[in-house]
C-alpha positions in Angstrom: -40.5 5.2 18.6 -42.3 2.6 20.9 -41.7 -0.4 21.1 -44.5 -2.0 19.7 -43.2 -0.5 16.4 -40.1 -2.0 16.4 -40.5 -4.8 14.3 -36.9 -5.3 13.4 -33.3 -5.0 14.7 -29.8 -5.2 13.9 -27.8 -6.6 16.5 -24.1 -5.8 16.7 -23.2 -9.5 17.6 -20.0 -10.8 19.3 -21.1 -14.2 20.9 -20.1 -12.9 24.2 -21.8 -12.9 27.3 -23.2 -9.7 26.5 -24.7 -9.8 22.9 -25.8 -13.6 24.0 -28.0 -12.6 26.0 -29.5 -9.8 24.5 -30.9 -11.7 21.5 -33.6 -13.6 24.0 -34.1 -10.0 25.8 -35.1 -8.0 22.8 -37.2 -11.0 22.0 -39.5 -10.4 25.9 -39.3 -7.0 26.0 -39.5 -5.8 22.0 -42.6 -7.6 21.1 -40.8 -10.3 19.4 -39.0 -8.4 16.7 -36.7 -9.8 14.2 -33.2 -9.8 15.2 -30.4 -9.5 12.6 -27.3 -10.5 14.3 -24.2 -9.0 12.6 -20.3 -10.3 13.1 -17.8 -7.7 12.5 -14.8 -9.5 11.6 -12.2 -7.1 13.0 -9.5 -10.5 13.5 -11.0 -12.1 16.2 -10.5 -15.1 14.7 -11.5 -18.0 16.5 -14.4 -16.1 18.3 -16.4 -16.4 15.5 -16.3 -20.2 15.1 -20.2 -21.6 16.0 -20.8 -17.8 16.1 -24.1 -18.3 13.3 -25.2 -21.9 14.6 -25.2 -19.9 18.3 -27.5 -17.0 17.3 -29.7 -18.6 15.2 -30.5 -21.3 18.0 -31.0 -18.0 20.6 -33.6 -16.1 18.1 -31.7 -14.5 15.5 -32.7 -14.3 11.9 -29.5 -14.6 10.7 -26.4 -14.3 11.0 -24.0 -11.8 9.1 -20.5 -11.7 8.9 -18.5 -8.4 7.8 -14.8 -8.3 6.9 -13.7 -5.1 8.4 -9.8 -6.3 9.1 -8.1 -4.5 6.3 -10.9 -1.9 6.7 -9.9 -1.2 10.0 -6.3 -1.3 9.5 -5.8 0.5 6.7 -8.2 3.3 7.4 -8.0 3.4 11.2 -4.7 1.8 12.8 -2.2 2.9 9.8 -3.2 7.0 10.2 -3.1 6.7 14.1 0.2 5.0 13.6 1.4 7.8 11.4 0.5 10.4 13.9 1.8 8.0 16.8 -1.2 8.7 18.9 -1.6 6.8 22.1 -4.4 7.1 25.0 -2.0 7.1 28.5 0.2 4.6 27.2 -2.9 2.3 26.0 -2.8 1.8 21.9 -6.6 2.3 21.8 -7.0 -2.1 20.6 -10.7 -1.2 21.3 -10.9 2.2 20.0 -9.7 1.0 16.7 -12.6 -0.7 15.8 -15.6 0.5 16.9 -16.0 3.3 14.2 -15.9 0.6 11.0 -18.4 -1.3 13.3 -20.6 0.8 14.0 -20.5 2.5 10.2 -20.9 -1.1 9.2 -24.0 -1.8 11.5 -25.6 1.5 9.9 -25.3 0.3 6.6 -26.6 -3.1 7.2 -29.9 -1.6 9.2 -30.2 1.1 6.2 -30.0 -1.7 3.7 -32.2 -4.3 6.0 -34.8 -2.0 6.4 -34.2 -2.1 10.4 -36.5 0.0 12.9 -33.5 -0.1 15.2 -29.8 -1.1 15.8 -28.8 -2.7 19.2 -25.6 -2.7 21.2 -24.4 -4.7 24.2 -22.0 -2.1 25.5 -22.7 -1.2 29.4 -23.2 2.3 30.1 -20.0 2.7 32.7 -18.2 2.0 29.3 -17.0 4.2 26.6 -17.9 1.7 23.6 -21.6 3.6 23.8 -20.6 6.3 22.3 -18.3 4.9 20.0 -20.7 2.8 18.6 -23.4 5.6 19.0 -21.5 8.4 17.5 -20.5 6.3 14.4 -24.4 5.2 14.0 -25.3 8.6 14.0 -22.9 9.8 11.4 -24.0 7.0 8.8 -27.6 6.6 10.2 -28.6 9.9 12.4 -32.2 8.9 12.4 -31.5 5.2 13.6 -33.4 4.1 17.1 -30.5 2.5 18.9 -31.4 0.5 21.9 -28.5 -0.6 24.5 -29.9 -3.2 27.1 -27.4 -2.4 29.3 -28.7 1.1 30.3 -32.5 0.0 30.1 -32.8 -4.0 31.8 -32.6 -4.7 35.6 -29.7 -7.1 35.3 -26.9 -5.7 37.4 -23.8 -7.5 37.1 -22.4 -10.3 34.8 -22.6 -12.8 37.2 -26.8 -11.7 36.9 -26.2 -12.1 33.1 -25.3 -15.7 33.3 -28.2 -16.1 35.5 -30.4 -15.2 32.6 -28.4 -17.0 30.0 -28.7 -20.5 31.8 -32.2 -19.9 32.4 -33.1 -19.2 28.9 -30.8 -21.8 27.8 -28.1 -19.7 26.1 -24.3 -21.3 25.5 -21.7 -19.9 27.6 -18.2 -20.3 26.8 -17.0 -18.9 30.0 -17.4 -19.6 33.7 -18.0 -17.7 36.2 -14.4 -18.3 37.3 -13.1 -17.1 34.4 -15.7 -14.2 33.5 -13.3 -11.4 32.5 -14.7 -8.7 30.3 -12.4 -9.7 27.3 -12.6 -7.8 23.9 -10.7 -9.0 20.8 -9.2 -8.0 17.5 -6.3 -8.3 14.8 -4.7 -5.3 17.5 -4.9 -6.6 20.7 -7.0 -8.0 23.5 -8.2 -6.4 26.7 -8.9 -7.9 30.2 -10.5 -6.5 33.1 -12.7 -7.5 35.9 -12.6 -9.9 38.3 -9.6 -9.9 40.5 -8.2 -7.1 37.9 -11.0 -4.7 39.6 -8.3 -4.1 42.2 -5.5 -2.4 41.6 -3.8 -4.2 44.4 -3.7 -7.5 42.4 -0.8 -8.7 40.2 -1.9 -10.1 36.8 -1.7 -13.7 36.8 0.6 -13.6 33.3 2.0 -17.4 34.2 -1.3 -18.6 35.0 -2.6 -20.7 31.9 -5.2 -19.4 30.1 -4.7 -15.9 31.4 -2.6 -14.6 28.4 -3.7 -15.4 24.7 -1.9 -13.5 22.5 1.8 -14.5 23.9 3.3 -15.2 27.1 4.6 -13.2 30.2 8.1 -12.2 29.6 8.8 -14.8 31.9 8.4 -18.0 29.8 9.8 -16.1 26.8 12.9 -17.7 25.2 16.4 -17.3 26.5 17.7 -16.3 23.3 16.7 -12.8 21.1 14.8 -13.0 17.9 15.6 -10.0 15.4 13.4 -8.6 12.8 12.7 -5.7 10.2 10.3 -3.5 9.6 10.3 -1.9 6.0 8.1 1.7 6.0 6.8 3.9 2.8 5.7 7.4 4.0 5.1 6.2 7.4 3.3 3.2 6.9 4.6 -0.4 6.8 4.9 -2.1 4.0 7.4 -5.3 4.8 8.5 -7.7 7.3 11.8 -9.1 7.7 12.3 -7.8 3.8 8.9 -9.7 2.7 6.8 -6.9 1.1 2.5 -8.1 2.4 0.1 -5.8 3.4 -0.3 -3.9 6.9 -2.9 -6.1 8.3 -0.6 -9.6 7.5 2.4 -7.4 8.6 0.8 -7.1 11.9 -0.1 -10.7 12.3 3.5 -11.7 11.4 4.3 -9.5 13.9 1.4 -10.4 16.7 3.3 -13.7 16.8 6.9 -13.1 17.3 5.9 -10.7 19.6 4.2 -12.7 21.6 6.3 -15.4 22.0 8.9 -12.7 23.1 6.7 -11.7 25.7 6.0 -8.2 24.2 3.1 -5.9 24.3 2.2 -6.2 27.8 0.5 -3.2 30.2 -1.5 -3.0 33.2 -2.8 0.7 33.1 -5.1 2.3 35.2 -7.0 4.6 32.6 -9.3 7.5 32.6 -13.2 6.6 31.0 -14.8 9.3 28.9 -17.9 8.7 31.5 -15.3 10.1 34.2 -14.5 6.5 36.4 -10.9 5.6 36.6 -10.7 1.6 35.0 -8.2 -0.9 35.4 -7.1 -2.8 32.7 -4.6 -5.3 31.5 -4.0 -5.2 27.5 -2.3 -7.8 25.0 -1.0 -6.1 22.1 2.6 -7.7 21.1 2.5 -6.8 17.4 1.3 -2.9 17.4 3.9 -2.4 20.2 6.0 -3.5 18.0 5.3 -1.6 15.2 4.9 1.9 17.2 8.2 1.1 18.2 9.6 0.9 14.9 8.0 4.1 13.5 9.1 5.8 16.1 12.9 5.4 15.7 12.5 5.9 11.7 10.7 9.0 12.6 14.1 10.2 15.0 15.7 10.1 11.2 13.1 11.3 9.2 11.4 14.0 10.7 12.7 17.7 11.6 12.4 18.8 14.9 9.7 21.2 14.8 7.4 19.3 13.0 8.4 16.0 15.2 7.4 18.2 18.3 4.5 19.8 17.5 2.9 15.7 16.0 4.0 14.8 19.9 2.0 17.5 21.0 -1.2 16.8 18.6 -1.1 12.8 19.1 -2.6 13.3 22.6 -5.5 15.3 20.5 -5.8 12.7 18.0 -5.2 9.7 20.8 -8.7 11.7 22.6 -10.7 12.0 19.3 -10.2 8.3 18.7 -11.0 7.0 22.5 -13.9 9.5 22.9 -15.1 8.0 19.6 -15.1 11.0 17.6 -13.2 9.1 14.6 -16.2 10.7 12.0 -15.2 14.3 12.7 -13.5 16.9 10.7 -10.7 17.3 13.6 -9.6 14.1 12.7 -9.9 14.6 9.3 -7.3 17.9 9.3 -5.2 16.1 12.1 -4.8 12.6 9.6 -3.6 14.8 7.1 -1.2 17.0 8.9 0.3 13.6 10.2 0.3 12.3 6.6 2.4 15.6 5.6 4.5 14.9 8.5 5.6 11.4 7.8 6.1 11.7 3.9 9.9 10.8 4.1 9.2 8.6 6.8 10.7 5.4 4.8 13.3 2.9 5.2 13.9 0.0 7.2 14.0 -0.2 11.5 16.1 -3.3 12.6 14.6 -5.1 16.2 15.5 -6.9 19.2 13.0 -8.6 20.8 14.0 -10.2 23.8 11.7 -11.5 27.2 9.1 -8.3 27.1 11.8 -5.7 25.5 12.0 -4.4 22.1 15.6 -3.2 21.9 16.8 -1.0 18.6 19.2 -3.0 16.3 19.9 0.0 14.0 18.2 2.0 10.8 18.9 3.4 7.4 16.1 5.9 5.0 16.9 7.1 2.2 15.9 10.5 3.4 18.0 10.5 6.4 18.5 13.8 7.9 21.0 12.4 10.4 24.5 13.6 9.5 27.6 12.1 10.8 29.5 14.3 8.7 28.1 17.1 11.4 28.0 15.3 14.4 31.0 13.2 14.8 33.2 13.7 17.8 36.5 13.8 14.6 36.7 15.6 12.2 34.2 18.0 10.4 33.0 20.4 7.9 30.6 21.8 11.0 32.7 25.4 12.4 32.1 24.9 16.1 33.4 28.8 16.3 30.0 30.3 15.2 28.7 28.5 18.5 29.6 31.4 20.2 27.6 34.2 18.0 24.7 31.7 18.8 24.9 31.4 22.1 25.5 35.4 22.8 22.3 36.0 20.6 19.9 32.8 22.1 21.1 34.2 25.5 20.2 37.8 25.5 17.6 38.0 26.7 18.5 36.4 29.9 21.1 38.8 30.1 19.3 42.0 29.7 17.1 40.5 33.0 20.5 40.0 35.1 21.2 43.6 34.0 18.4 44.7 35.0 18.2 43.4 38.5 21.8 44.7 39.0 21.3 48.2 38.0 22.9 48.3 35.3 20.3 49.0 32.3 
């Protein structure tokens, strides 16, 4: 489609640096189209305060806002809990909600009438095809334009350039220009002095850290909490039944005031660059943590094993933003069969940046002290030995055989 055609565009909209400038570009280079801006509430809270009054007075439209929170919790975060899948130790905060986005910015161009759906994300980045994949499953047809991978600006430091000279409010300086991204989840840093790896993270410096503090300033004394679960997914804090996405926010801030939920990771792109980041995500560490040791109760050993194994798989399909496939589909449900008598309650210690178990009951334990106990016991430690001679028979045989002796 040229662009002369394009006579209207959806605009996935976050108020950043990014998205704030775009609005005035598509505007010079798109023949003046109409520009839809669209908000996805994902729990960014106070990021979206001014958020309408800003793109209105840059060129939008208008401004919509979409509640994707529960949305993304209960149909993203909870199954990837269930299935404990992690991207090299990151908890995928970003990942997480670029598919109900990007669905979201499909249906609004669909229902708008849109020629074309636009994206800040740069194209070192793997939000592209996050974003990208999920507008193709919901709107395969759909022109999608991303500035980032078609304008001559270069760096963000050429992006405010262009935003003071088109008069475009910045809440940032250039002294404090990190690329930041924000949810209910977590909240990412990188650039600036994080670009080296060399650099320590300035945790104590004010401002830095938004979610919590650095383990540092965290209080002397422990805080303990609970975590109820039903089939793997939790369902109350400290005894209080709420749903996931309050149980997380109860969670965010206890966990951040205990310092938890930090990492500085060094991660692999999809596009093949190595990044440095530094994440913030106090209440999902938490609550990984948690699942995990009901799981050590809950789950057989097999099955336990082989979910390890398939969380990298599902961790992958979530980060390369394959979350509309049928992989994931048949991977959600084996993890939903997995964790179906993963219930009861996980008892915490939070205390300066650790999470420290504090004990766990489930009514579908299959820990038995009966069997395990150092006393007494129904278990026959004789039959050990039958075990033992039949497990270890194979390795016999091959000692026989390099002796001679078969």
């Amino acid at each position: 489609m040229k662009k002369d055609n394009i006579k209207k565009i959806v605009l996935a909209y976050s108020g950043g640096l990014d998205t704030s400038i775009i609005i005035p570009w598509l505007k010079e280079n798109y023949n003046n189209p109409e520009i839809i801006a669209v908000a996805g509430n994902v729990g960014q809270a106070d990021e979206l305060e001014g958020l309408e009054e800003k793109a209105l007075k840059t060129g939008a439209s208008k401004l919509i806002v979409a509640d994707l929170v529960d949305e993304m919790v209960d149909e993203i975060i909870i199954p990837s809990l269930k299935m404990d899948a992690k991207y090299e130790t990151y908890l995928l905060g970003t990942a997480f909600a670029r598919p109900v986005i990007g669905k979201k910015l499909a249906e609004i161009a669909l229902a708008e009438g849109a020629d074309a759906i636009c994206h800040g994300a740069t194209g070192k980045g793997n939000d592209q095809v996050r974003f990208e994949l999920a507008i193709k499953r919901f709107a395969p047809d759909m022109k999608i334009i991303a500035p980032w991978r078609e304008w001559d600006i270069k760096s963000r430091d050429e992006e405010i350039d262009y935003a003071e000279a088109h008069n475009v409010p910045l809440k940032i300086s250039r002294e404090t220009n990190y690329s930041k991204d924000k949810n209910l989840w977590h909240l990412s840093h990188e650039g600036l002095d994080l670009e080296d790896p060399a650099n320590e993270p300035q945790y104590e410096k004010p401002g830095f850290l938004e979610m919590g503090v650095s383990p540092l300033q965290a209080p002397d004394e422990p805080t303990y909490i609970s975590i109820d679960f039903e089939a793997g997914a939790p369902v109350a804090f400290n005894g209080e039944k709420m749903k996931a996405s309050k149980i997380i926010e109860k969670l965010n801030e206890v966990g951040g005031a205990n310092g938890i939920g930090l990492i500085d990771i060094v991660e692999n792109r999809l596009v093949g660059m190595k990044d440095r980041g530094v994440y913030e995500t106090p209440g999902g560490t938490i609550l990984y943590f948690a699942h995990a040791q009901l799981e050590m109760i809950t789950v057989d050993k097999d099955t336990l094993h082989e979910k390890q194994k398939l969380a990298i798989d599902f961790a992958d399909l979530i980060y390369n933003g394959k979350w509309y496939s049928p992989l994931r589909e048949a991977l959600q449900a084996f993890a939903d069969e997995a964790d179906k008598y993963c219930t009861g309650t996980v008892k915490l210690k939070l205390y300066k940046g650790n999470i420290i178990p504090a004990g766990m009951t489930s009514p579908y334990s299959l820990y038995s002290e009966n069997l395990v106990t150092f006393g007494e016991s129904d278990y026959d430690q004789g039959q050990a030995a039958g075990f033992i001679n039949l497990w270890g028979l194979p390795i016999k045989v091959q000692a026989l055989r390099e002796q001679g002796r078969l």
